[in-house]
N, CA and C atoms as a LAMMPS dump frame, in Angstrom:
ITEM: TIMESTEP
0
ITEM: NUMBER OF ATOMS
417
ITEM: BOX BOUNDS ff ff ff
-5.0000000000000000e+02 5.0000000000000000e+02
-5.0000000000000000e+02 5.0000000000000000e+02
-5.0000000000000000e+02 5.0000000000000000e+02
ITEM: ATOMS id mol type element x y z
1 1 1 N -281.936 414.388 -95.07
2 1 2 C -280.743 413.675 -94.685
3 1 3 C -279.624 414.638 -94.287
4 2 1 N -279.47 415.86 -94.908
5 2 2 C -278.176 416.705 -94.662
6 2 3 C -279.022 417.581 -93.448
7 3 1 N -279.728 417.274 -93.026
8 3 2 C -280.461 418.026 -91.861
9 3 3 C -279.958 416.847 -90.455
10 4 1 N -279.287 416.229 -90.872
11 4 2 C -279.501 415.206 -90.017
12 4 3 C -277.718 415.16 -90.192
13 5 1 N -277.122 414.361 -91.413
14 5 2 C -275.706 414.705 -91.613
15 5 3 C -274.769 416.019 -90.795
16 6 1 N -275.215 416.757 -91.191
17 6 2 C -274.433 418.407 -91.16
18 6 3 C -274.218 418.403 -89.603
19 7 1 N -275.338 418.354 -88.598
20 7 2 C -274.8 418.38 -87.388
21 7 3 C -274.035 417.243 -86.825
22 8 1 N -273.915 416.153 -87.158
23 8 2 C -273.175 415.422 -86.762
24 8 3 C -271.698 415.401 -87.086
25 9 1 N -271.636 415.299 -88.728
26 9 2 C -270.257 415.933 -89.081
27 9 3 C -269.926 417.025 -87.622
28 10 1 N -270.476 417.868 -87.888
29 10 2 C -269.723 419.539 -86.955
30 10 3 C -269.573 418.694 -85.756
31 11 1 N -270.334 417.83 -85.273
32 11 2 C -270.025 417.347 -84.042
33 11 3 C -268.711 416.475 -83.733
34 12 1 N -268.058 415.59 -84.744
35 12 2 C -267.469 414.479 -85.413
36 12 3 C -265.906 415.857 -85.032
37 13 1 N -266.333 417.036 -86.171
38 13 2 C -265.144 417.655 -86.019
39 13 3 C -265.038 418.312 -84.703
40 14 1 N -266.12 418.628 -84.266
41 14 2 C -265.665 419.225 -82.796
42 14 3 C -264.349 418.518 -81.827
43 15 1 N -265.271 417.133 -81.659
44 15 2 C -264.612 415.95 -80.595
45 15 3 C -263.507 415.644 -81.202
46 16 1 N -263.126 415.181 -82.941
47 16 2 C -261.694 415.444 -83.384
48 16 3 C -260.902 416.413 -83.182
49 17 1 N -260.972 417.657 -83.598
50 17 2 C -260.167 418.662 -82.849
51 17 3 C -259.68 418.674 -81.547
52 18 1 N -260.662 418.589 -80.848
53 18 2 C -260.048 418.469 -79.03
54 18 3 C -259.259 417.585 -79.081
55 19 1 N -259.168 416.121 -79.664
56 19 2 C -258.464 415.298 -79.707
57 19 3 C -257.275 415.167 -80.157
58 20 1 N -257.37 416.132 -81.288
59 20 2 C -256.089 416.607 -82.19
60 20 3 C -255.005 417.388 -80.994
61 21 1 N -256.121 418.359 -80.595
62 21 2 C -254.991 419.483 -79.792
63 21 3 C -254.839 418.397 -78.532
64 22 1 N -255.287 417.624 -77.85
65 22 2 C -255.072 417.12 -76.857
66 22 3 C -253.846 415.939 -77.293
67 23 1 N -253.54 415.68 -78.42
68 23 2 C -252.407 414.872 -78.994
69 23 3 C -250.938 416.126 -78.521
70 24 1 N -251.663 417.523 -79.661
71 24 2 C -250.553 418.111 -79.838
72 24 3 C -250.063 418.995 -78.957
73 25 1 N -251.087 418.64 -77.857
74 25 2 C -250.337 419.682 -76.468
75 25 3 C -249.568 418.11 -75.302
76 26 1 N -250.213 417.059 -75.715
77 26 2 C -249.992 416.3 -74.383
78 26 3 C -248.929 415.033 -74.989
79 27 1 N -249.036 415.001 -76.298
80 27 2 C -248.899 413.353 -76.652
81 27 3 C -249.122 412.277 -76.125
82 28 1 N -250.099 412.693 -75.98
83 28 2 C -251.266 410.874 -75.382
84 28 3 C -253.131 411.082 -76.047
85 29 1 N -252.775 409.999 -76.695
86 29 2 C -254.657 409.879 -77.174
87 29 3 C -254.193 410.063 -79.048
88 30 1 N -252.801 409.066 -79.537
89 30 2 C -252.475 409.205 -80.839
90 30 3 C -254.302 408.279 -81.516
91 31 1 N -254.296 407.098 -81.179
92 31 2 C -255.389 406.516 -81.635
93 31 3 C -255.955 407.111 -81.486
94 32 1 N -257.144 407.733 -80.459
95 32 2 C -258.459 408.541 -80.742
96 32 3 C -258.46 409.199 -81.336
97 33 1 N -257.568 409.891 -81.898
98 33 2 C -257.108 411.55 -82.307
99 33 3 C -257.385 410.769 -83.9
100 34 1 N -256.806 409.524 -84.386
101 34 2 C -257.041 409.08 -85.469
102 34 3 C -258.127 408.539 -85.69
103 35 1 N -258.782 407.96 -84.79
104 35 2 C -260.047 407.436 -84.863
105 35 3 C -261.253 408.415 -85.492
106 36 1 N -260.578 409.219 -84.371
107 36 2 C -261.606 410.847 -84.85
108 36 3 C -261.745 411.734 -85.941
109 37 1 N -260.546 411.493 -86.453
110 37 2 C -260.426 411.919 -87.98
111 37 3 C -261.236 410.575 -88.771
112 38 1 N -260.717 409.598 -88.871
113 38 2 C -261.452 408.963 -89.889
114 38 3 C -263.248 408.956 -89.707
115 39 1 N -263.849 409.031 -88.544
116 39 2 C -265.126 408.856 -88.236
117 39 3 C -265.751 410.554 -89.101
118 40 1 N -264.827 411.552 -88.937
119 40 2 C -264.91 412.916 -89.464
120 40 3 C -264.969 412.635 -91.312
121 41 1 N -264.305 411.833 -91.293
122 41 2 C -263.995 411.724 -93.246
123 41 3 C -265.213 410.595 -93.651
124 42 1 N -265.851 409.816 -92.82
125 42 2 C -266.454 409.227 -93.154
126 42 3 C -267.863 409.88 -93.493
127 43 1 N -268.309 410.782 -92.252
128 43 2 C -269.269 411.742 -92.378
129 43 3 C -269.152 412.924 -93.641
130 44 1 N -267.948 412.94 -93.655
131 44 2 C -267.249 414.337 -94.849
132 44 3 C -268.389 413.411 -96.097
133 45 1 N -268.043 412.539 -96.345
134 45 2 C -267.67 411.77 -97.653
135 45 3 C -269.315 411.632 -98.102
136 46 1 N -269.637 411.09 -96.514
137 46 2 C -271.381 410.561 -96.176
138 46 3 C -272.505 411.517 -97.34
139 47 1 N -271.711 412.95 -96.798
140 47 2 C -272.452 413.882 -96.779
141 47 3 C -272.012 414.742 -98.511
142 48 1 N -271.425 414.306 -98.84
143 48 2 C -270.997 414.46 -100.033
144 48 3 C -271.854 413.85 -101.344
145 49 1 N -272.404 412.888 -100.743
146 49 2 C -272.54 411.534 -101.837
147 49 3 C -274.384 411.834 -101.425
148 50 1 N -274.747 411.997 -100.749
149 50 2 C -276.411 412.376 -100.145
150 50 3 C -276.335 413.611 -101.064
151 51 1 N -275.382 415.059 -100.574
152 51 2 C -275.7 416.249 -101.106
153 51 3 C -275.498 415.938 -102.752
154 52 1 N -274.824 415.15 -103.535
155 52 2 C -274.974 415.45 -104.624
156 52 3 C -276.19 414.366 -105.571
157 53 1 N -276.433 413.479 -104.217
158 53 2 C -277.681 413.129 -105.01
159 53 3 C -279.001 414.064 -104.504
160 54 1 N -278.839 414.773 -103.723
161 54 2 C -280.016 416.275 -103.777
162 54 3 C -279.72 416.698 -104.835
163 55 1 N -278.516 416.99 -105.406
164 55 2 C -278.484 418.419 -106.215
165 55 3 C -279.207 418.007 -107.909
166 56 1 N -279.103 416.356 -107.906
167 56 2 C -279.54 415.908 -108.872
168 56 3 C -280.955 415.96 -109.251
169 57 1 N -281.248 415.473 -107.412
170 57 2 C -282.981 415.728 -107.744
171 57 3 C -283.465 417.139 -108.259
172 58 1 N -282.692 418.364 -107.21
173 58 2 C -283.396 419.662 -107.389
174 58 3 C -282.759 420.529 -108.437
175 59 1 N -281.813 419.731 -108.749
176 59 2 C -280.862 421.234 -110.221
177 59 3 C -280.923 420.032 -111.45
178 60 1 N -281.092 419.03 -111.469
179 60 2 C -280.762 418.072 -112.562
180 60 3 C -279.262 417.402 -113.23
181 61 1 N -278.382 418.112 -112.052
182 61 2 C -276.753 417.939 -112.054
183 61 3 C -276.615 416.837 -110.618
184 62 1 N -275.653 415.991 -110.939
185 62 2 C -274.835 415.211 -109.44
186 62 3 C -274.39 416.68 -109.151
187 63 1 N -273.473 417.312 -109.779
188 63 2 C -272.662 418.294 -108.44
189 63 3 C -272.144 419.483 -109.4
190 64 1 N -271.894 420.194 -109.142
191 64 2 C -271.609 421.594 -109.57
192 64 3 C -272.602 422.503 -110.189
193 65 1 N -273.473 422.409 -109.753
194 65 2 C -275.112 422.848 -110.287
195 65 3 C -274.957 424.722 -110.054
196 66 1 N -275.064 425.319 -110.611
197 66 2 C -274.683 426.834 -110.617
198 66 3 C -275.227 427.26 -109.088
199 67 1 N -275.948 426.732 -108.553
200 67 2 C -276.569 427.393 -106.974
201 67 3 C -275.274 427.153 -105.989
202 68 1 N -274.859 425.839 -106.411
203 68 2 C -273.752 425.164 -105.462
204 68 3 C -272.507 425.452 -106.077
205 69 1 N -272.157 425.916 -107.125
206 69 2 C -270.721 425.758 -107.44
207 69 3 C -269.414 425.552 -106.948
208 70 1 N -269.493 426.979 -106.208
209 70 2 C -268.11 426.961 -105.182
210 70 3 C -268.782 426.129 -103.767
211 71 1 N -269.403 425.762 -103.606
212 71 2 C -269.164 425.288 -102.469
213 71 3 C -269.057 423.722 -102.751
214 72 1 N -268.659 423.56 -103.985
215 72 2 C -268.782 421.863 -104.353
216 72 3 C -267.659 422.122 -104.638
217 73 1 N -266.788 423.115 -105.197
218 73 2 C -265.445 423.045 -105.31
219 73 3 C -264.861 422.977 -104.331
220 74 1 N -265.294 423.613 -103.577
221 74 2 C -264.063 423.715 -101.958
222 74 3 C -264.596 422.357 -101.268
223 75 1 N -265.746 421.937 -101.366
224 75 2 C -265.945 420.695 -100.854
225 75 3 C -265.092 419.526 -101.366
226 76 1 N -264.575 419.476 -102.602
227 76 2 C -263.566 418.131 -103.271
228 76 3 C -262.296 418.843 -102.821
229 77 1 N -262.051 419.971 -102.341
230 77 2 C -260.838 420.528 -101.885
231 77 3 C -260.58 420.03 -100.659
232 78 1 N -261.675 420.065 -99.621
233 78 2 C -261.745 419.416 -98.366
234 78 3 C -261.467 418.08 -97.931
235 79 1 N -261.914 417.554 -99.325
236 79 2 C -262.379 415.621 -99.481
237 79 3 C -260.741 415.084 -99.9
238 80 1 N -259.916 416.035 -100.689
239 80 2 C -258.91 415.537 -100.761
240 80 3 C -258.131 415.659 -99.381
241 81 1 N -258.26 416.57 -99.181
242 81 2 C -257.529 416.92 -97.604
243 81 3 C -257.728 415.769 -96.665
244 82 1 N -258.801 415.218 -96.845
245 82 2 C -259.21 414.826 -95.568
246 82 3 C -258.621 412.811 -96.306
247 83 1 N -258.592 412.927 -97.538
248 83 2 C -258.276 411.285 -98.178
249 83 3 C -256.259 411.362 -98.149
250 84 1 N -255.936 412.96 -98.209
251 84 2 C -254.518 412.558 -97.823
252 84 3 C -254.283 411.928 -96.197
253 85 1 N -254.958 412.721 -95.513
254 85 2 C -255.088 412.471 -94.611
255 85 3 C -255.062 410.733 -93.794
256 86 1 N -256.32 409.717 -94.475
257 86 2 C -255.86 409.127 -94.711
258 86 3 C -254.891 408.06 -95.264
259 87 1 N -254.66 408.797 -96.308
260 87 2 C -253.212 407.779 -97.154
261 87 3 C -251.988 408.44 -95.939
262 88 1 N -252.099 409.312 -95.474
263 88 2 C -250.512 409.544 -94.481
264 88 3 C -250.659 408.59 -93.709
265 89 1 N -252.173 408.217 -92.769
266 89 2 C -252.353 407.579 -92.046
267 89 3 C -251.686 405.613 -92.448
268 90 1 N -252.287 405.466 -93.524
269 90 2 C -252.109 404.113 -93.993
270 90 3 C -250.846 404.161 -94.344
271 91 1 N -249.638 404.771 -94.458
272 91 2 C -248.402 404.921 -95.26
273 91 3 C -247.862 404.829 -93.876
274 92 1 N -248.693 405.16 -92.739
275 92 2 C -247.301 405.429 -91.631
276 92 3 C -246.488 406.425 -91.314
277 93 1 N -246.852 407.591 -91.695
278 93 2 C -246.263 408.464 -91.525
279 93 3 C -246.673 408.995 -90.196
280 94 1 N -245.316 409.874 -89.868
281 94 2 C -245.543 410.694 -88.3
282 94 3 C -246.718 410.973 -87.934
283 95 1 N -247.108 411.228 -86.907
284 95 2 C -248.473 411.899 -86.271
285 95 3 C -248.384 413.275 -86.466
286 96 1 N -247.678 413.915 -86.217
287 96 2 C -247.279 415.57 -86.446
288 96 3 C -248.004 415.795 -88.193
289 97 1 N -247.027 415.146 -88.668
290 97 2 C -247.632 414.988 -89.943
291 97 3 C -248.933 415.09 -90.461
292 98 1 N -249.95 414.119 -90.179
293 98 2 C -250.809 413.402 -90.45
294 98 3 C -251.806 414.363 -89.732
295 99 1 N -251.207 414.709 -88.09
296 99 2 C -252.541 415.349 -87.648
297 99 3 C -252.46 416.983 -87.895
298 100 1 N -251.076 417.362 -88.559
299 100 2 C -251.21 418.911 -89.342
300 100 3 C -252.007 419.208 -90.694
301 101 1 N -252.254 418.106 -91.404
302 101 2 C -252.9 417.653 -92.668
303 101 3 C -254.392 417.822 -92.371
304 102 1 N -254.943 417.35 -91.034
305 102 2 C -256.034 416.891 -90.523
306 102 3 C -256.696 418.59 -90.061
307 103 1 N -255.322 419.135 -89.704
308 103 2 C -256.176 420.808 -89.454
309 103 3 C -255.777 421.618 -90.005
310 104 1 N -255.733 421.571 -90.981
311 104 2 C -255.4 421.86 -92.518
312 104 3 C -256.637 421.935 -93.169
313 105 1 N -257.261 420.394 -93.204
314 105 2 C -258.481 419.705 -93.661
315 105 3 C -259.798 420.2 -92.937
316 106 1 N -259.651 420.105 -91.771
317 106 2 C -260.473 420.86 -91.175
318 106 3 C -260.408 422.622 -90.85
319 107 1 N -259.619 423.135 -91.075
320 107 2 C -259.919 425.126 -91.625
321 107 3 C -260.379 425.14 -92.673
322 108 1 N -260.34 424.088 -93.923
323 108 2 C -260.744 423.791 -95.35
324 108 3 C -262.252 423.897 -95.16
325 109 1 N -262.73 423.075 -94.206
326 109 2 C -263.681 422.444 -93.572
327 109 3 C -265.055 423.307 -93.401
328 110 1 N -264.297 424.361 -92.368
329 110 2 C -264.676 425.262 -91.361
330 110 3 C -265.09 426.698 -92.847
331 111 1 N -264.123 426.472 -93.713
332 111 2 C -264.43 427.656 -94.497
333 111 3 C -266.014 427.054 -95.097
334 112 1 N -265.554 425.864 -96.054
335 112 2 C -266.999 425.503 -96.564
336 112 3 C -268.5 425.191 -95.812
337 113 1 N -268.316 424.871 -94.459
338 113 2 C -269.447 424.947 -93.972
339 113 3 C -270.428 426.478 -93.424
340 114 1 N -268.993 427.045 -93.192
341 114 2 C -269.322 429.182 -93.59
342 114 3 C -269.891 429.005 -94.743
343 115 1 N -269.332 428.467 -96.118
344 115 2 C -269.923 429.068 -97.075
345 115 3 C -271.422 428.598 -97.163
346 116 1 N -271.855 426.932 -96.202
347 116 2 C -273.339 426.577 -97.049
348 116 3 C -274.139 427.368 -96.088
349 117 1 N -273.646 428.051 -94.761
350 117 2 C -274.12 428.09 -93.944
351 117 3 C -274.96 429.868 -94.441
352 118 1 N -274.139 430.39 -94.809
353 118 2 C -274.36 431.62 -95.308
354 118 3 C -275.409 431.596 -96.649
355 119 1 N -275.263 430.473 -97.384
356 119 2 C -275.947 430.232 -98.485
357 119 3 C -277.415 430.269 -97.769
358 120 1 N -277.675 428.88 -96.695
359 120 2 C -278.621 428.575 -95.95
360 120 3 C -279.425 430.056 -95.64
361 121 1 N -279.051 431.016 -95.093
362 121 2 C -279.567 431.95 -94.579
363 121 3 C -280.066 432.949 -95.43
364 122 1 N -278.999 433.26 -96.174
365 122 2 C -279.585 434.089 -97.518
366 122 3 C -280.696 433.284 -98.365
367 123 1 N -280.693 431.986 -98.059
368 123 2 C -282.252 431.684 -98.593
369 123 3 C -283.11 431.62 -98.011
370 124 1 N -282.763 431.882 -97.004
371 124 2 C -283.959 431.392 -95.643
372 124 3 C -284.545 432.904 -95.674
373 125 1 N -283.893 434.276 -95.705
374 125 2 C -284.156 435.804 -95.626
375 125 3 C -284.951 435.836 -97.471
376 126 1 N -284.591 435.07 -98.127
377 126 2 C -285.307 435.186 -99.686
378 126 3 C -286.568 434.547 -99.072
379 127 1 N -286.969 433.394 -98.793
380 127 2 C -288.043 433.197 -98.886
381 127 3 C -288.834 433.849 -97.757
382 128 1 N -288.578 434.204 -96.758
383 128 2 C -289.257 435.263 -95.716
384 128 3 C -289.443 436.21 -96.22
385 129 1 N -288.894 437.215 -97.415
386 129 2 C -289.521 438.479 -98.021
387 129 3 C -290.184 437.724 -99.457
388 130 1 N -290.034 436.701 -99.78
389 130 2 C -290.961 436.782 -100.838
390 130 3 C -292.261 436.283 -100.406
391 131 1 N -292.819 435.453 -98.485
392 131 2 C -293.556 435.207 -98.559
393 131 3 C -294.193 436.405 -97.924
394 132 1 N -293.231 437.014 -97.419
395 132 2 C -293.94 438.374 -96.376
396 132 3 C -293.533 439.631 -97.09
397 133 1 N -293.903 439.912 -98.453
398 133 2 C -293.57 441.455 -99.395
399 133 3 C -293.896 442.623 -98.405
400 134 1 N -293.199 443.132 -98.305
401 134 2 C -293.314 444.598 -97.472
402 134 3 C -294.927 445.275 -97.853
403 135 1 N -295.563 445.618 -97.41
404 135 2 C -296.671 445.998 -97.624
405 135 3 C -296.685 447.632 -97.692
406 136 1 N -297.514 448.339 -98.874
407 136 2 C -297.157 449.658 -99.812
408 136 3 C -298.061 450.597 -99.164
409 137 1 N -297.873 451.558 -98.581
410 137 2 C -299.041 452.249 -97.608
411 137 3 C -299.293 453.526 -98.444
412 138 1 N -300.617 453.634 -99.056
413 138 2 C -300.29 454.727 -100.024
414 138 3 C -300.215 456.274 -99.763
415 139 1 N -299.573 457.087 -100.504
416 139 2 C -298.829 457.931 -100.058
417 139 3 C -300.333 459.392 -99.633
């Protein structure tokens, strides 16, 4: 499922961003620009609630399982970002506002998906040398 999640999120934030900066360079496209955030928090959230029922299956924890730690912390760091985000939205507050919160939420974003992304690889290079051990040529 997060094989399937993860690129769409990144995609979700891509097309939000453009939308964001295309607000904050042009001021036109306030709705899409919001649309695009919430469709982004929905995926945030999606992918939150899938990954911590993985972590249950494979660590025996919902979430903070020692493999994942920090990246489940900065992930509820993100999730708030992205739920103020909405409450500015529902409160009415400025767009400036609301869509500085939003890329705020998303550099939050951008850090934690560095972090699983890096995780991803350093396991991906563990299991390539533990299935391929350097081979010992004797001396």
């Amino acid at each position: 499922m997060q094989a399937v999640l993860a690129p769409l999120q990144f995609l979700a934030f891509a097309v939000s961003l453009v939308l964001i900066a295309r607000w904050l360079l042009t001021g036109t496209g306030e709705s899409a620009a919001d649309g695009s955030v919430i469709v982004k928090t929905g995926f945030l959230l999606t992918i939150m609630v899938t990954g911590s029922i993985w972590e249950k299956r494979v660590f025996g924890v919902w979430l903070f399982a020692p493999a994942f730690f920090w990246e489940d912390v900065v992930s509820f760091g993100v999730i708030a970002l992205h739920v103020g985000y909405v409450v500015l939205l529902l409160s009415g507050s400025a767009p400036g506002e609301r869509f500085g919160v939003a890329l705020v939420a998303y550099a939050a974003y951008a850090v934690n998906a560095t972090q699983f992304l890096l995780k991803l690889r350093a396991a991906r290079r563990d299991d390539a040398a533990t299935a391929n051990p350097p081979t010992m040529v004797p001396a």
